[in-house]
N, C-alpha and C positions, 0 to 999 in steps of 0.2 A: 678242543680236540676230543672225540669221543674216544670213550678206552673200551676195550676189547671186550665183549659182553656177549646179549642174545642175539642184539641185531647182527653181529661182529659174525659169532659162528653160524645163525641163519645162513648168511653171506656166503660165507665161507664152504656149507654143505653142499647149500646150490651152486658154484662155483664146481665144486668137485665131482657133482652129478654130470655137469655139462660138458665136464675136461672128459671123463670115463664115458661119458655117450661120445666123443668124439673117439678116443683111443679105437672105443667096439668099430665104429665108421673105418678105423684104418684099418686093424683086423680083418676087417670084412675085404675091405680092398686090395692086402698081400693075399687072399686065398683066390679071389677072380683072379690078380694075375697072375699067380702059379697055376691055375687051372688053362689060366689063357695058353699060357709057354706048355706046360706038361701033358694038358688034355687038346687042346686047340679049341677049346671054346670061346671062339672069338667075337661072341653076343654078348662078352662080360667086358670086352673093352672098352665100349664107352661107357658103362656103368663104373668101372674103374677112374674115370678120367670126371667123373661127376665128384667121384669122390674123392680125388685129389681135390676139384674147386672148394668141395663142402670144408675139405680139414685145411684149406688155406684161411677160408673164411672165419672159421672156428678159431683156428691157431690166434690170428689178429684180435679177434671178441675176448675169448678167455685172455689173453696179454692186458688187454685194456681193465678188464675185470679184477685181475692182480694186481694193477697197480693202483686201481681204486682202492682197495681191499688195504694195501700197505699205507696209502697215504692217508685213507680214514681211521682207521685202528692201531695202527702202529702193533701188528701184532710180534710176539717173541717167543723163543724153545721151538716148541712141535709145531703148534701155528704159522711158525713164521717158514720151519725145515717144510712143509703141507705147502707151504705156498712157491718158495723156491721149485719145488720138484714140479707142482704143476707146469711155473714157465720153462723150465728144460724142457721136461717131457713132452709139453704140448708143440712144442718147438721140433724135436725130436722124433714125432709125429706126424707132422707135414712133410717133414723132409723124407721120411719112409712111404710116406701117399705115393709124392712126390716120383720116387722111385718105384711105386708098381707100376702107377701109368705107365714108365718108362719101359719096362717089363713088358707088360700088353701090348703096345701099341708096336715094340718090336719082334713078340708073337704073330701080328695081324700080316707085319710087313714080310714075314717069315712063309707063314701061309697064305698070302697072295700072290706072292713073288715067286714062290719055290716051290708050292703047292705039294711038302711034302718030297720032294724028292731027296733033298739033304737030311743025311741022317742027322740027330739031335749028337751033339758032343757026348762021348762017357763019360758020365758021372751028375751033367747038370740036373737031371732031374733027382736024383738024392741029395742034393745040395740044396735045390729048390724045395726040397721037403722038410729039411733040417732046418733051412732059413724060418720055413710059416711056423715052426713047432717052436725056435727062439722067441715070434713076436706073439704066440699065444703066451705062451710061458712071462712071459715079460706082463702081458695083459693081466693075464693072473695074480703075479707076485703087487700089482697096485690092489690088489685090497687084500692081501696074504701077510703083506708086508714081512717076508721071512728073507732076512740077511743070508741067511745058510744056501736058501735055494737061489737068489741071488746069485749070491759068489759061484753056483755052478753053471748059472746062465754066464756067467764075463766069460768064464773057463770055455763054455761050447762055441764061443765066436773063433775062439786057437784053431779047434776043429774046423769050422769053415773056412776059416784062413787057408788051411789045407788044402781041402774041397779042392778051393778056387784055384789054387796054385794048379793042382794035379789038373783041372779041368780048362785051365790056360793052354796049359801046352801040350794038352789033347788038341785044342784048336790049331793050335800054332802049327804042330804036326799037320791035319788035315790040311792048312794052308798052305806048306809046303807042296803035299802029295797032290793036291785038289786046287789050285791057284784060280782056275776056270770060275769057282766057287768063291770068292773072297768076299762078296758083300756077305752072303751068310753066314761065313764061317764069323764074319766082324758082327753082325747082330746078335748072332750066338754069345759070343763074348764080350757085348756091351750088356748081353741079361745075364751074364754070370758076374758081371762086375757089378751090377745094381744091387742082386742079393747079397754080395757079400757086403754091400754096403749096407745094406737093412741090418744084418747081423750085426755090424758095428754098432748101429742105433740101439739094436735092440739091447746090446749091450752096455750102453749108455747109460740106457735107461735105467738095468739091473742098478746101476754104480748108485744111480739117483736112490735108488729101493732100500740099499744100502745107508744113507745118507738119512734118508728119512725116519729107516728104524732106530738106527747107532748115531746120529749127531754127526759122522763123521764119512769121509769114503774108502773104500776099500786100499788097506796099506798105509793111511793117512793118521796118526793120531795125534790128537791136540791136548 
């Protein structure tokens, strides 16, 4: 068994280039589809839906990658917390791709179907904003590595939590008043339930950032 060395953290750097080229890839992919939903740029949706494939494929490679990396090295401490957080987070990752698509493509159906006649719900679009500012922020804090701003990113998901609530039964209301309307009103609120669910990720992730500066997760000590 080789022990942990140059080959060990070569491995290991490249590894973490390729996990962070993927992160930028999803990045990329909540801002098309906030632009899809807020702006109606609907030329980004299937560039969004590319990048969902690209970070499933990623997600699966880097996994396989890690557990090369543990079964040859046996790595420990920081090495090993670096390797942990990649498989969350690249996990973590896919599943917020995952969800722009979802985002976009119910933008598309939004603007071909309604072509603009139903008004957007109050509030999605400041939520929609707040959400891509959590998953830059989260982007950031993996080479920042600051606990502190961290724990402010978990705390900003409370706020979305909100958001979403207040912009639930915004819908809910138009449902009632607008019934004629209900596929929309329900698209509308399958993309406010996807960012809130990015939020959650993205807040995951913080946990993970946490984890990897302090040995430990936020509220947790050993």
């Amino acid at each position: 068994m080789e022990t942990i060395g140059s080959h060990g953290l070569r491995d290991q750097e490249a590894l973490w280039s390729a996990f962070l080229a993927m992160v930028e890839g999803v990045v990329v992919a909540v801002e098309q589809g906030v632009q899809a939903l807020c702006e109606g740029r609907l030329e980004l949706v299937g560039q969004v839906g590319d990048a969902e494939e690209r970070s499933d494929r990623e997600e699966h490679r880097i996994e396989a990658e890690c557990l090369r990396i543990l079964a040859l090295y046996e790595p420990v401490a920081s090495d090993l917390r670096r390797l942990a957080t990649i498989l969350k987070v690249s996990r973590d990752c896919e599943r917020i791709a995952d969800r722009a698509d979802r985002i976009a493509r119910r933008a598309r159906k939004l603007a071909t179907r309604f072509g603009g006649a139903i008004e957007t719900p109050e509030g999605l679009h400041p939520m929609a904003l707040d959400v891509l500012a959590m998953v830059h922020e989260a982007r950031a804090l993996l080479e920042a590595h600051d606990a502190d701003r961290a724990r402010a990113l978990i705390a900003a998901d409370q706020a979305v939590d909100r958001q979403y609530r207040q912009v639930r039964r915004a819908i809910q209301g138009r449902i009632v008043d607008q019934a004629d309307s209900l596929e929309a009103w329900l698209q509308y609120l399958g993309a406010a339930r996807n960012l809130e669910r990015i939020a959650d990720h993205a807040a995951e992730i913080a946990r993970m950032i946490v984890y990897l500066d302090e040995g430990h997760f936020p509220g947790v000590r050993g």
